[in-house]
Every structure is written in structure tokens, then in C-alpha cells.
C-alpha positions as CSV (number, residue, x, y, z in Angstrom):
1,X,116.7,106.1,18.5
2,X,118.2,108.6,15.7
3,X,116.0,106.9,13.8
4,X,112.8,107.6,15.0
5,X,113.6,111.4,17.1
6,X,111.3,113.6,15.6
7,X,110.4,111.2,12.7
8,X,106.7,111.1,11.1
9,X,106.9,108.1,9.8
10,X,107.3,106.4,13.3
11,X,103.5,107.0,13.4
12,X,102.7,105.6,9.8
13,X,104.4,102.6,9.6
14,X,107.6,100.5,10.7
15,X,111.0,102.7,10.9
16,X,113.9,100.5,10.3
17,X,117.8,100.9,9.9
18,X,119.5,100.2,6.5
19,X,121.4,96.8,6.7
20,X,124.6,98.7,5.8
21,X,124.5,100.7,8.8
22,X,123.4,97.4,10.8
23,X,126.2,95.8,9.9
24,X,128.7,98.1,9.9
25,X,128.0,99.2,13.9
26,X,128.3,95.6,14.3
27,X,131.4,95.3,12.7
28,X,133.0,98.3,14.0
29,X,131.9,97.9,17.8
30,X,134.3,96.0,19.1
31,X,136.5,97.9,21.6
32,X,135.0,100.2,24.3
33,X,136.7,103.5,22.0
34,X,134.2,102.1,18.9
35,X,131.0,101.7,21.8
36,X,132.0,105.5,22.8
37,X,132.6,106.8,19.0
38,X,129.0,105.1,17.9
39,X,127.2,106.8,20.8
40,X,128.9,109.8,20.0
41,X,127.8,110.2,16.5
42,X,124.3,108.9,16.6
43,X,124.3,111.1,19.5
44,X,125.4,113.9,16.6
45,X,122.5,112.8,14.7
46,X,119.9,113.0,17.4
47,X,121.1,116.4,17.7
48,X,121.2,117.7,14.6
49,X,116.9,116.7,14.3
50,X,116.1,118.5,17.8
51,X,113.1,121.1,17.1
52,X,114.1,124.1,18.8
53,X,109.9,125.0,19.0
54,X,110.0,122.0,21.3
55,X,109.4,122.6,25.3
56,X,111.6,119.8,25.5
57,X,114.3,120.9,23.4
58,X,116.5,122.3,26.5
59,X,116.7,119.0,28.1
60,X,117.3,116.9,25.1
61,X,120.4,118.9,23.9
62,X,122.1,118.9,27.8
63,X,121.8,115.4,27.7
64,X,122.9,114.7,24.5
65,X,126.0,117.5,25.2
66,X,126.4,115.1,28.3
67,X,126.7,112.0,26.5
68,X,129.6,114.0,23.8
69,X,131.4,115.4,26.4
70,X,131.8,111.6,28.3
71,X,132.4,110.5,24.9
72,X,135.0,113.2,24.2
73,X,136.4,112.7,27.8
74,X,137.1,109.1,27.1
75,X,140.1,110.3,25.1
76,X,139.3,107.4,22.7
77,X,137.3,109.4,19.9
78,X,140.2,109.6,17.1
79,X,140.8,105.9,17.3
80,X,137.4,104.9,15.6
81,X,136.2,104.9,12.1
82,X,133.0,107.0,11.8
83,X,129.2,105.2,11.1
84,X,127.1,108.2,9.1
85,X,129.6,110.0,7.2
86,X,131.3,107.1,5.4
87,X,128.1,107.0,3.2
88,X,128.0,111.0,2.9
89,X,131.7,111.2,1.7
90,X,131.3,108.2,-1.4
91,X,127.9,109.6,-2.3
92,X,129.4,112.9,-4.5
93,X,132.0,110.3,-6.1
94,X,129.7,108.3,-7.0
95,X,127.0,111.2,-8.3
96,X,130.2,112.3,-10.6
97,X,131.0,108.6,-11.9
98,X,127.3,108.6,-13.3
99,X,127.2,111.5,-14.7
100,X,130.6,110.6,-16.5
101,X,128.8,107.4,-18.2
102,X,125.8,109.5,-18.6
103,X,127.8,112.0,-21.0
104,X,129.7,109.5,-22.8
105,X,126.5,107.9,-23.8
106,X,125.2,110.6,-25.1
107,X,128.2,111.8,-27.0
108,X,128.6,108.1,-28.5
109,X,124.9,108.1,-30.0
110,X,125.6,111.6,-31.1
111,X,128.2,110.1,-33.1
112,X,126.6,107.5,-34.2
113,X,123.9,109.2,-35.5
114,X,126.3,111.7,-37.1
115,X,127.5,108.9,-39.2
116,X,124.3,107.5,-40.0
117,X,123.6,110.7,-41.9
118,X,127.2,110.8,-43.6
119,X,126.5,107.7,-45.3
């Protein structure tokens, strides 16, 4: 459902979830704290795409503050492992990693071309 809330593409062709994410609710749901901690954050997701120019708008975020707060009341939030922001923490690490082999590269053909001239 996060997947497809206010999403154009719904009407264009086939939305799908990545197989990482697939597998890794599937993984991680198996107590009822991981069930309450994967509502609550696609539930963080859903809300983060509401259009506040929708007439709707109003009722969408109380229910998805509804669904949080019985979430948060559980009391069982801290003891899960979080689906979306796994993938947003490693992205930056993995961003600097490239750019690392990127400059070596081009200091090692610098070089190399510096001694192709020397000679």
C-alpha cells in the first residue's frame, strides 16, 4: 500500500516491491513486536507521501496517527530491526567507497601516463 499511495505509475503500469524488501519483511516478521514495528513504519511511509491539497488528506493522517499510536502503545517498538532505513543508512557508505576507487583510478592512470612521458 506505501507502494502505490499517491504513486503515478500505479496507473501506467505494474508497481512492485524490491525482492530485498520482500524478503526481509519476511524474514523479520516473526513475533507480534516485528508485525507492530513493520506496520509502524510503512505506516511512516504512507505518511510521509500524503498531499496536503488532498480533501482526503485529514482522514488519511488520523488513521495512519491511529495505527502509530497502537503501534507505539504496544510497548514493543524498540525490540525490532527497522525495514526502510536499513537501505538509507548503507547507501552514503557505499556512495563514499565508489568514489574512493573512482579517485584512485584516476590518480593511477595519471601516473602512468606521467611515466610514459618520462621515458
Amino acid at each position: 500500500l506505501a507502494l502505490c499511495y499517491n504513486n503515478v505509475q500505479v496507473f501506467r503500469g505494474v508497481v512492485k516491491m524490491r525482492r530485498g524488501l520482500i524478503a526481509k519483511v519476511m524474514d523479520r516478521t516473526k513475533t507480534m513486536a516485528d508485525v507492530y514495528g513493520a506496520f509502524y513504519d510503512f505506516s511512516c511511509m504512507l505518511k510521509a507521501k500524503i498531499d496536503k491539497n488532498d480533501p482526503n488528506a485529514s482522514k488519511t493522517l488520523n488513521r495512519l496517527e491511529a495505527i502509530q499510536n497502537v503501534c507505539r502503545d504496544s510497548g514493543v517498538l524498540h525490540k525490532r530491526k527497522p525495514y526502510v532505513n536499513d537501505e538509507a543508512k548503507s547507501t552514503p557508505y557505499m556512495l563514499q567507497i565508489v568514489m574512493v576507487v573512482l579517485l584512485l583510478a584516476i590518480v593511477f592512470v595519471y601516473l602512468g601516463a606521467n611515466r610514459v612521458m618520462e621515458y
